[in-house]
Structures are given as C-alpha cells and as structure tokens.
KEBA-571206 format. One record per residue (C-alpha): x, y, z; chain; residue number from 1; residue in one letter. Coordinates in nm, 2 decimals. Layout:
(zaza (X, Y, Z), "A", NUM, "a")
...
//
This chain:
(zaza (-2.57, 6.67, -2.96), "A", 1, "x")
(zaza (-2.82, 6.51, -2.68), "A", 2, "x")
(zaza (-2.71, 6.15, -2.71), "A", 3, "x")
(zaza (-2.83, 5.84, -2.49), "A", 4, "x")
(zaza (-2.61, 5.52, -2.41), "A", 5, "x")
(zaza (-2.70, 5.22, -2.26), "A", 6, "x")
(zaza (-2.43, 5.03, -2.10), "A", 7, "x")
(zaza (-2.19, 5.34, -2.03), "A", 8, "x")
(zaza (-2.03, 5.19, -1.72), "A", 9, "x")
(zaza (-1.87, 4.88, -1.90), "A", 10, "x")
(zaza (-1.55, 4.95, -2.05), "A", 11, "x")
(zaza (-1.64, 5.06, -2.38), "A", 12, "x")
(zaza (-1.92, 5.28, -2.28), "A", 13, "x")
(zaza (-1.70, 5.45, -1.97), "A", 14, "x")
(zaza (-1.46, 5.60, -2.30), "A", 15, "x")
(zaza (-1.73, 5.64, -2.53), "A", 16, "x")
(zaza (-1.89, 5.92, -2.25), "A", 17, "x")
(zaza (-1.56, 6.08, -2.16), "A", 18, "x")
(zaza (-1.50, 6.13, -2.54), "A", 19, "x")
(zaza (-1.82, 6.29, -2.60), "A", 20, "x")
(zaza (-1.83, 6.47, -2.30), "A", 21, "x")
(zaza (-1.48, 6.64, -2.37), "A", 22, "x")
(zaza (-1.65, 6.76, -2.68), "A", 23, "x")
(zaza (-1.91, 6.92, -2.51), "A", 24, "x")
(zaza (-2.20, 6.68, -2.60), "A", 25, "x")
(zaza (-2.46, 6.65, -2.35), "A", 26, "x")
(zaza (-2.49, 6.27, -2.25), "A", 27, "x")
(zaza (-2.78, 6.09, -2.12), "A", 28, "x")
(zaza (-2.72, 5.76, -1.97), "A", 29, "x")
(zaza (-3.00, 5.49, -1.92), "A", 30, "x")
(zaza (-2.95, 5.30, -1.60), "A", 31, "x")
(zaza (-3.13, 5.02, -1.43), "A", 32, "x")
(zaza (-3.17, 5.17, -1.09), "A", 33, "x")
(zaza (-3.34, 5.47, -0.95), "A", 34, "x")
(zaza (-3.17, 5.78, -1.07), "A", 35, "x")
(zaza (-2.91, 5.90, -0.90), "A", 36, "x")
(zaza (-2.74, 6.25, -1.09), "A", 37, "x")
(zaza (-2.87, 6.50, -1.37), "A", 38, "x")
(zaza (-2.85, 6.32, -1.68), "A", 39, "x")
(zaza (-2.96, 5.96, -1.59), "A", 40, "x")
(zaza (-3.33, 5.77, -1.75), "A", 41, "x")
(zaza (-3.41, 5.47, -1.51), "A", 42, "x")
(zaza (-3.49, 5.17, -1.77), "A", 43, "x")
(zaza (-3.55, 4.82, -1.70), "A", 44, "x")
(zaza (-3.51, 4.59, -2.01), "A", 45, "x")
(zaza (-3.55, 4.27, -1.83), "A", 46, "x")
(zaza (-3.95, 4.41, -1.81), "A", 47, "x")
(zaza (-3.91, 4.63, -2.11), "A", 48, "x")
(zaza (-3.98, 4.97, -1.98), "A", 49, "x")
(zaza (-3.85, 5.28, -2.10), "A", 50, "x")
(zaza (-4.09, 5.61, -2.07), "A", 51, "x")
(zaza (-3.97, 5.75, -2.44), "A", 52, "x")
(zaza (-4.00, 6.11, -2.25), "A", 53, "x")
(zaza (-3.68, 6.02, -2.11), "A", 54, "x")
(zaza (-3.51, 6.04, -2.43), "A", 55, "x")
(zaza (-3.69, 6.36, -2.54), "A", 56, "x")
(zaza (-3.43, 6.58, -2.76), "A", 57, "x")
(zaza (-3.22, 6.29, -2.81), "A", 58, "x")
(zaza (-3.05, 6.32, -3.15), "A", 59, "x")
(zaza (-2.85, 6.01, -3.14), "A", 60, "x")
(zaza (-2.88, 5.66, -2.90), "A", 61, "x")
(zaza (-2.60, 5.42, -2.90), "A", 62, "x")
(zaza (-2.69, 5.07, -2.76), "A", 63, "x")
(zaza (-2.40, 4.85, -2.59), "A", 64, "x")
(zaza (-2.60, 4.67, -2.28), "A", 65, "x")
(zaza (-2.49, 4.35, -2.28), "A", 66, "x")
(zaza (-2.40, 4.07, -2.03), "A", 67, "x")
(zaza (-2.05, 3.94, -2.10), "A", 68, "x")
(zaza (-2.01, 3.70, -2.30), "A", 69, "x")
(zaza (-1.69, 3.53, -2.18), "A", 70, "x")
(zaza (-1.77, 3.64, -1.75), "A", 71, "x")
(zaza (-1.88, 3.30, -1.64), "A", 72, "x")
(zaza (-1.88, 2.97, -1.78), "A", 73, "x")
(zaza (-2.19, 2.90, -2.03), "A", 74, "x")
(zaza (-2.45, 2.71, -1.81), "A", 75, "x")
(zaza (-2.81, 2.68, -1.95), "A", 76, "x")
(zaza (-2.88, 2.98, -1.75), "A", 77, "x")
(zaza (-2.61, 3.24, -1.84), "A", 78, "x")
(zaza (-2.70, 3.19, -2.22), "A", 79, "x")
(zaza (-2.99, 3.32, -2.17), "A", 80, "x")
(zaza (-2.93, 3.59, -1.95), "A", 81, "x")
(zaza (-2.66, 3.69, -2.24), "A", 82, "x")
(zaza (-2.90, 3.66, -2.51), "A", 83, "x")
(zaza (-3.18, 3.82, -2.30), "A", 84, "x")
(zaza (-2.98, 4.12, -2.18), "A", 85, "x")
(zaza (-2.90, 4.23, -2.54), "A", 86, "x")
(zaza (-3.23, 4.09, -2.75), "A", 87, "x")
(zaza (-3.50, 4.26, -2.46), "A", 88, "x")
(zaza (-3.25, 4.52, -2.41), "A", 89, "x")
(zaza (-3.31, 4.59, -2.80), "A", 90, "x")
(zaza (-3.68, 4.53, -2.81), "A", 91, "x")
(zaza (-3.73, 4.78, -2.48), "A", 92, "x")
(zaza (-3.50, 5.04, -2.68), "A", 93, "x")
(zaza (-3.69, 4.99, -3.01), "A", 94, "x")
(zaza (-4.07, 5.04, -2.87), "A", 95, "x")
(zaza (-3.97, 5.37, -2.71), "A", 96, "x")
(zaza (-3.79, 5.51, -2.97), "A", 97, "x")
(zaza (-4.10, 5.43, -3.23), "A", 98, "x")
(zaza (-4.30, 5.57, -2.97), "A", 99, "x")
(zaza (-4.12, 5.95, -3.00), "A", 100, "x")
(zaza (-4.30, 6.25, -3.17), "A", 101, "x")
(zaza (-3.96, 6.32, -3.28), "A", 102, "x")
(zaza (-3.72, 6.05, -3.28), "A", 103, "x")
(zaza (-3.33, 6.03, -3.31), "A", 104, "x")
(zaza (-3.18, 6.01, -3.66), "A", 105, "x")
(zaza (-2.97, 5.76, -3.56), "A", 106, "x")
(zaza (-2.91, 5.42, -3.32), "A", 107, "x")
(zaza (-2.57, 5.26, -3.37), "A", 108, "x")
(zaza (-2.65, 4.90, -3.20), "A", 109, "x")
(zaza (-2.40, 4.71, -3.05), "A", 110, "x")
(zaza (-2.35, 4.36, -3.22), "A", 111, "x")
(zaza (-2.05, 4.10, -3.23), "A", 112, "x")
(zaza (-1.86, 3.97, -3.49), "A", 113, "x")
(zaza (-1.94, 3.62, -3.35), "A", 114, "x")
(zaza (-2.23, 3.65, -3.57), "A", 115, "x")
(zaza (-1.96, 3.50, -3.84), "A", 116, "x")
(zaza (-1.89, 3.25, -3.61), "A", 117, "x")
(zaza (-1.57, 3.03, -3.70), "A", 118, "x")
(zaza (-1.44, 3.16, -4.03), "A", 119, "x")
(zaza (-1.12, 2.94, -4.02), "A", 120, "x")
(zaza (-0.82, 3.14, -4.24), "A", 121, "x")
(zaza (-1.10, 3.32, -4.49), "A", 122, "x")
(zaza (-1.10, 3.68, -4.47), "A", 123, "x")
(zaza (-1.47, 3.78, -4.39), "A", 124, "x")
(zaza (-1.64, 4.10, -4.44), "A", 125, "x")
(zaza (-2.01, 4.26, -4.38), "A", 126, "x")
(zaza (-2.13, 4.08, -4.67), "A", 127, "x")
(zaza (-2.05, 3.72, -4.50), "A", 128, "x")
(zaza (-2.39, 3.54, -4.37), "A", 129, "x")
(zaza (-2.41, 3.45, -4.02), "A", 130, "x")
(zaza (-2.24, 3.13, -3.88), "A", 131, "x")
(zaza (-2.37, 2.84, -3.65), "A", 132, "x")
(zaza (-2.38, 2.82, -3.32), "A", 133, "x")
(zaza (-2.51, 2.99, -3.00), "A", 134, "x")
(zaza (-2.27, 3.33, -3.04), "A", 135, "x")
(zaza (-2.45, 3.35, -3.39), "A", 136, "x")
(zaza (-2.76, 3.28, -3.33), "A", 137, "x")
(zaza (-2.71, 3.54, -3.05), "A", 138, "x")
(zaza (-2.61, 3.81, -3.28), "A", 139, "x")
(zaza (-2.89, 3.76, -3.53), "A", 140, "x")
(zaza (-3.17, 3.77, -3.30), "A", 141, "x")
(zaza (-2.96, 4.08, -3.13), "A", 142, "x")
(zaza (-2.96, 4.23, -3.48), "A", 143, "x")
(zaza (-3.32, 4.14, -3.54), "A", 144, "x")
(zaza (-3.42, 4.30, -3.27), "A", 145, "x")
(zaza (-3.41, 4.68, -3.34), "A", 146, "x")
(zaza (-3.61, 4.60, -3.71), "A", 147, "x")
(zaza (-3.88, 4.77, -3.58), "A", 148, "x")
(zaza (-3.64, 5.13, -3.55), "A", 149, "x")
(zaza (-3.53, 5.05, -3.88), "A", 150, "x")
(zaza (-3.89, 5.02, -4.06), "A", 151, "x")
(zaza (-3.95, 5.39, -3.84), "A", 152, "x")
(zaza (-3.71, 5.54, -4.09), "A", 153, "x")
(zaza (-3.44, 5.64, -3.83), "A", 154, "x")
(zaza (-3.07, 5.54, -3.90), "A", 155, "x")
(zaza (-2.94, 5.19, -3.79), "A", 156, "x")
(zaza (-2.60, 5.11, -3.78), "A", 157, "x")
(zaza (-2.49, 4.78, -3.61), "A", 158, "x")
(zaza (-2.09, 4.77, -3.49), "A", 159, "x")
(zaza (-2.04, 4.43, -3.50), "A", 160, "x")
(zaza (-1.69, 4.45, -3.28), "A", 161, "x")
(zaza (-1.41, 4.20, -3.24), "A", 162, "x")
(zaza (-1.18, 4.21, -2.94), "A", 163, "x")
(zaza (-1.05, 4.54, -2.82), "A", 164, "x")
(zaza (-0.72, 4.57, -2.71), "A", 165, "x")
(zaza (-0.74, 4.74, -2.36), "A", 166, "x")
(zaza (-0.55, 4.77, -2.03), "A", 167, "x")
(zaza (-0.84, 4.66, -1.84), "A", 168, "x")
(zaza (-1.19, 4.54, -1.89), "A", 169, "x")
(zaza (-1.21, 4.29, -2.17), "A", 170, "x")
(zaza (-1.14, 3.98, -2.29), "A", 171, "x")
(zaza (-0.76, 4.15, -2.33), "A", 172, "x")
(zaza (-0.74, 4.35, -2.03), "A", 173, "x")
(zaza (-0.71, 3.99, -1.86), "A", 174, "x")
(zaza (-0.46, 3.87, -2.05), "A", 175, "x")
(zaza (-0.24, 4.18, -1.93), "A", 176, "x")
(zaza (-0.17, 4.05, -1.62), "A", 177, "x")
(zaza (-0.07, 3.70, -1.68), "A", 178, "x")
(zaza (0.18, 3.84, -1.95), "A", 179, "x")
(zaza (0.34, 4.06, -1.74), "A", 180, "x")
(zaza (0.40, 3.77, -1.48), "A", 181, "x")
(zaza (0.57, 3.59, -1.80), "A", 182, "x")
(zaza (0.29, 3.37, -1.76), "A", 183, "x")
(zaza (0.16, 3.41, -2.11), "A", 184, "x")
(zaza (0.13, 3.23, -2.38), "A", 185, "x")
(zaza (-0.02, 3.11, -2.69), "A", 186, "x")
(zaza (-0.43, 2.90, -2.68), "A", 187, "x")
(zaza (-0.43, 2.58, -2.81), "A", 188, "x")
(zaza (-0.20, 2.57, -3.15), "A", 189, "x")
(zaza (-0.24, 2.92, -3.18), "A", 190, "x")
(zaza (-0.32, 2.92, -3.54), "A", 191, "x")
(zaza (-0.65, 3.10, -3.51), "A", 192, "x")
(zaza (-0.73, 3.43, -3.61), "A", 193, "x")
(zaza (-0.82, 3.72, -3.37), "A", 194, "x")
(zaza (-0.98, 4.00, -3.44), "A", 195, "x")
(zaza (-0.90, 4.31, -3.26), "A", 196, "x")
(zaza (-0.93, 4.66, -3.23), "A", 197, "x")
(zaza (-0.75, 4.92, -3.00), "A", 198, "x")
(zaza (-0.95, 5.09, -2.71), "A", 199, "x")
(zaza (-0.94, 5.46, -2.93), "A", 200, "x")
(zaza (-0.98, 5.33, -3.25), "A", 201, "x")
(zaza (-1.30, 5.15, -3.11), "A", 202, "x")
(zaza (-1.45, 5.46, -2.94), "A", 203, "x")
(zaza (-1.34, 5.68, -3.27), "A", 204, "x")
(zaza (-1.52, 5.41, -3.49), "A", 205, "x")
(zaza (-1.82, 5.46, -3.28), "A", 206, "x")
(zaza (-1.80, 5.81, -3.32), "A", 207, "x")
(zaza (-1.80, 5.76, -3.70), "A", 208, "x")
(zaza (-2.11, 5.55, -3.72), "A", 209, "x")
(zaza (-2.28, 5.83, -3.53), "A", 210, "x")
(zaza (-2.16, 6.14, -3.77), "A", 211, "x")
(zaza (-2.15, 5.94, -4.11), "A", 212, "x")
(zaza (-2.52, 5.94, -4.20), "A", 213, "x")
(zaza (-2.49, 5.73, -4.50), "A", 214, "x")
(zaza (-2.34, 5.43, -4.33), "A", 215, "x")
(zaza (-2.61, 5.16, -4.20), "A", 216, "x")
(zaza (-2.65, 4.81, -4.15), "A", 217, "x")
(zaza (-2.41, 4.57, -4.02), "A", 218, "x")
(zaza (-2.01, 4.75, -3.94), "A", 219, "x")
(zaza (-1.74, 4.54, -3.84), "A", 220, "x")
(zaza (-1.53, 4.74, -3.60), "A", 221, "x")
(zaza (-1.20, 4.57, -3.62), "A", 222, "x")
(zaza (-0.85, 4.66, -3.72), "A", 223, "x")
(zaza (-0.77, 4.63, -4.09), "A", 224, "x")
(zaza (-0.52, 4.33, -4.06), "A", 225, "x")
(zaza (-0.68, 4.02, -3.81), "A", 226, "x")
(zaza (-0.37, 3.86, -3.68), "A", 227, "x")
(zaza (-0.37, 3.45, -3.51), "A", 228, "x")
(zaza (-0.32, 3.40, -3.20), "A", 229, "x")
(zaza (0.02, 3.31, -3.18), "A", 230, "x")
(zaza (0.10, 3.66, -3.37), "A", 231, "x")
(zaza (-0.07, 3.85, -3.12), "A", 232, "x")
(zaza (0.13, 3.60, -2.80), "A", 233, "x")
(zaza (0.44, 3.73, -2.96), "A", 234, "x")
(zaza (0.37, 4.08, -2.98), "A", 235, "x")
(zaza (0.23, 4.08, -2.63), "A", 236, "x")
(zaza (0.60, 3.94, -2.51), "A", 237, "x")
(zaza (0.78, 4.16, -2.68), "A", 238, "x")
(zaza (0.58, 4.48, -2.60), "A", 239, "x")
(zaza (0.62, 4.38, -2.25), "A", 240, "x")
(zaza (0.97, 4.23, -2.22), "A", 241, "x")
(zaza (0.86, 3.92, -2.10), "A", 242, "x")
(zaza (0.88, 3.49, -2.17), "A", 243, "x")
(zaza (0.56, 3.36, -2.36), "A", 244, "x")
(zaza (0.67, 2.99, -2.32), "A", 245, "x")
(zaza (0.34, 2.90, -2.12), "A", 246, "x")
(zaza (0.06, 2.75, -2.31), "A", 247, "x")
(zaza (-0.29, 2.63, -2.28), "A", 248, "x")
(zaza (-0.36, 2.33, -2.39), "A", 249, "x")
(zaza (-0.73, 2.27, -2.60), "A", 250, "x")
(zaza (-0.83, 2.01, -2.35), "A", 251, "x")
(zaza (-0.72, 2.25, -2.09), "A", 252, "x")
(zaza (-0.97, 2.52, -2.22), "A", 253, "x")
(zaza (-1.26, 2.30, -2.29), "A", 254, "x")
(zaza (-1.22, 2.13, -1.88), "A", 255, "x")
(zaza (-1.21, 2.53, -1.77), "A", 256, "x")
(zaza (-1.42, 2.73, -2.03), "A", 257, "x")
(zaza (-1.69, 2.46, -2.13), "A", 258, "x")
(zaza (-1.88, 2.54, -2.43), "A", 259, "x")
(zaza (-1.71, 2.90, -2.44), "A", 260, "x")
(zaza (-1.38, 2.75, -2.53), "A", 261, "x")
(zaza (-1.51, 2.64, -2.86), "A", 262, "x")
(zaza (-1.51, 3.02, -2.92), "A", 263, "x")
(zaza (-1.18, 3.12, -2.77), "A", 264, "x")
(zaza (-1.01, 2.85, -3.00), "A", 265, "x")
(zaza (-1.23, 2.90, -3.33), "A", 266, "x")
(zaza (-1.10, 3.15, -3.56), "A", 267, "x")
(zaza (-1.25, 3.46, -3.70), "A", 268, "x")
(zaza (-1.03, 3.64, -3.99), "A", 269, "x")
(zaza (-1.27, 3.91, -4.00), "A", 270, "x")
(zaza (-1.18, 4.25, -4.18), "A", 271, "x")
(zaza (-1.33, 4.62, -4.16), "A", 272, "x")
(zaza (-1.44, 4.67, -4.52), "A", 273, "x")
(zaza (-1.75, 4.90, -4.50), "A", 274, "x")
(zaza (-1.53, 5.10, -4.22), "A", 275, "x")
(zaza (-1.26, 5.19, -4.45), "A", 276, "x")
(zaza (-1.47, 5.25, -4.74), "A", 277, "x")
(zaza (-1.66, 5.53, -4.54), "A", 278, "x")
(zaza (-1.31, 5.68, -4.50), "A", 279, "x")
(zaza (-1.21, 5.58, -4.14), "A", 280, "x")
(zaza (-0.87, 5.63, -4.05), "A", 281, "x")
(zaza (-0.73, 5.44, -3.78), "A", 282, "x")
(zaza (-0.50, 5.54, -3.50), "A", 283, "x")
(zaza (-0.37, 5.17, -3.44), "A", 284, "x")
(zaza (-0.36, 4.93, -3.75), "A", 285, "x")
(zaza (-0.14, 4.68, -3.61), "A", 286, "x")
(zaza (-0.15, 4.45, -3.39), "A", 287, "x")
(zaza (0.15, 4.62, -3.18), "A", 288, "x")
(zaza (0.01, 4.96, -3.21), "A", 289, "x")
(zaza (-0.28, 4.86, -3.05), "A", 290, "x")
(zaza (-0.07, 4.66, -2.78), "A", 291, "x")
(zaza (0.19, 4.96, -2.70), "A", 292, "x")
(zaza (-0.12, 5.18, -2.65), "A", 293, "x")
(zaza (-0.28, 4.99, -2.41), "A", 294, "x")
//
C-alpha cells in the first residue's frame, strides 16, 4: 500500500516506517518543512494547510503528530501548544482528506489513554467514558477532531496508547538511564497502575488497525495485564541487575513536574479489550517481556 504518516520522526513513527518499509510498502511522510527527499508532502497544521494532491493514491493515513506531553513542564503555554498540535493537526488532516476524489479507506488517529484519566484500581476498557482534567479534555477534543473523516464514510480507528516500553524516546526510555545507574526507584507510593505496551507490540498493533477493516472507533493499545508502579520498579531492577532503593517523593514530583505530576502519580488500570477480541496476538504480555526487549 501508499500510506501517509504524520509524526514519523518521533519514536513511534521512526519504527512504524521501517516496519512498513521492510514490507515493501511505499511510505509518504508529511513534514513541516520544505521537502527535502522523494516521498515527503510539506504540511503545516499550525495554519491548516495540506494540498490533498499530496496524498493522491494514498490507501491508508496514520496520524501520530503530537507535541509531548510530558517534555516540559505544563505552563499556560505548553498546554496549548499540546492540545493545538494534535486538535489542528487533526482538523488540517480531516479537510484534505474530505477533499479527495478518492480518499483512503482508512485513518488510524493517534489518541491517549489519558482520555480515562485517573481510573484508581478499576480495570477500564473502550467502553469507559472520558475522565476530568486537562489530559482528558485533550483526548476528546483530539478524538473530535477527525468527525468530519468519519461522516466521509472512510474508516476511523483511534489507538488510544498507554506507555511504551522502549530503550529510548518515551516517557520509559528515560527511566533506562537512571535504572541502570541504580538510581531507580518507585513514584510516590507506587501503588498506581501503568499502562504499557512494548515498542513491537505497539508498532504490530498499529499494523492491525490498518489491515482489520472492521475495527473502528476508540482502541486501547496496551498490554493485556496493566501492572502499578512499584511492579514495574521491580522488574526494571531485576531485568537490569541493579538497586531500586531510590524513590520520589509526591511532594517531590509536584515541586518538579507541576500540574503534570498529577498524571505521573494518578493511576490508569486500563486494558486492551477491543484489541484482543479482533484477534491480536501479542509478542510481549508482561510487564518483563516488554522490559527484556527493550
């Protein structure tokens, strides 16, 4: 297939093109800068231009431009530019695919599961409304956003993703570094939930939104069995032979992180249900598969 990503140079996106390329898919990136190799669209979502001839032959479009959620600490400012990257980013994607003679049959949309927001110990599925907050309200208007592809008739599938275990980029990849240095340790009481997914099992997920065509609407890509956060601070030690006696204080987090530490401490038990019911398989189930193959 032809198919378009936005965001392919974050850390998702960078696997998601080498595993489609190695297939022999051709891949079309969108990028925000004057074009610089065959195979790249200029876009600019901050203005909302995208000429749809770009994406001409285009079977398939997966959406993961985002600014990061947890890269600087949560002024006034940065929440917008995090809810504007994704919700104009969206709206610019959504006009110029309605705007194709012939338009893909699918768009898997990136989305978060912070639309749950804190779900304490309850396990939470696709069916679960959205929760309260800024991360929420983020994630609804994100969703909301690509309606308009929906009411064209072309396939919408959202993967609402929890954190992915990688070696770097991420939330996790910098956690790597302080556990290595036995520096590690468990947040606040460690009794929250984390959500996670490995690296492969996120980019195969992906791949299985694209070829499933009767799975739409909201997916939660994370692994079958959420583990807390003291689980996951003991695997992490004993995958990598080191002390996890450090830890981070609430008070700590909040003086650091600001609002986002309300987030890193909250808990989300969330669980994969529309995934494995479409027959997904995955490579890393546990919380120490995913660990030993990062």
């Amino acid at each position: 297939m032809r198919i378009a990503i936005t965001g392919s140079t974050g850390l998702i996106g960078t696997a998601l093109v080498r595993s489609l390329r190695a297939d022999g898919h051709e891949v079309v990136r969108l990028v925000r800068r004057a074009p610089a190799a065959a195979g790249e669209v200029r876009w600019d979502p901050r203005r909302q231009e995208l000429d749809p001839a770009g994406l001409a032959g285009c079977e398939a479009v997966v959406h993961l431009a985002g600014a990061g959620v947890g890269d600087h600490r949560w002024t006034a400012a940065y929440k917008q530019e995090i809810r504007d990257s994704r919700v104009l980013g969206t709206r610019t994607l959504a006009a110029a695919l309605t705007a194709m003679d012939t338009p893909p049959r699918v768009l898997v949309s990136g989305s978060a599961i912070g639309y749950y927001g804190d779900t304490g110990d309850r396990r939470t599925d696709e069916s679960a409304p959205a929760g309260h907050g800024f991360l929420p309200e983020v994630c609804t208007a994100w969703e909301d956003a690509a309606q308009p592809v929906r009411d064209a008739g072309i396939r919408t599938a959202f993967a609402r993703t929890g954190l992915v275990v990688a070696r770097s980029g991420g939330a996790w990849g910098r956690l790597f570094p302080f556990f290595r240095l036995g520096l590690g340790g468990r947040f606040g009481d460690g009794s929250q939930y984390w959500s996670f997914i490995s690296l492969a099992d996120h980019i195969a997920a992906l791949r299985h939104l694209l070829d499933t065509d009767d799975l739409s609407g909201p997916v939660n890509l994370t692994a079958p069995e959420p583990v807390t956060n003291r689980e996951a601070t003991a695997v992490m030690g004993h995958v990598l032979n080191r002390p996890t006696l450090c830890t981070v204080p609430a008070p700590v987090l909040r003086a650091a992180l600001g609002e986002f530490a309300g987030d890193v401490l909250g808990s989300q038990r969330v669980v994969p249900r529309r995934l494995l019911d479409s027959g997904f398989v995955f490579r890393h189930p546990r919380i120490i598969d995913a660990i030993r193959a990062a």
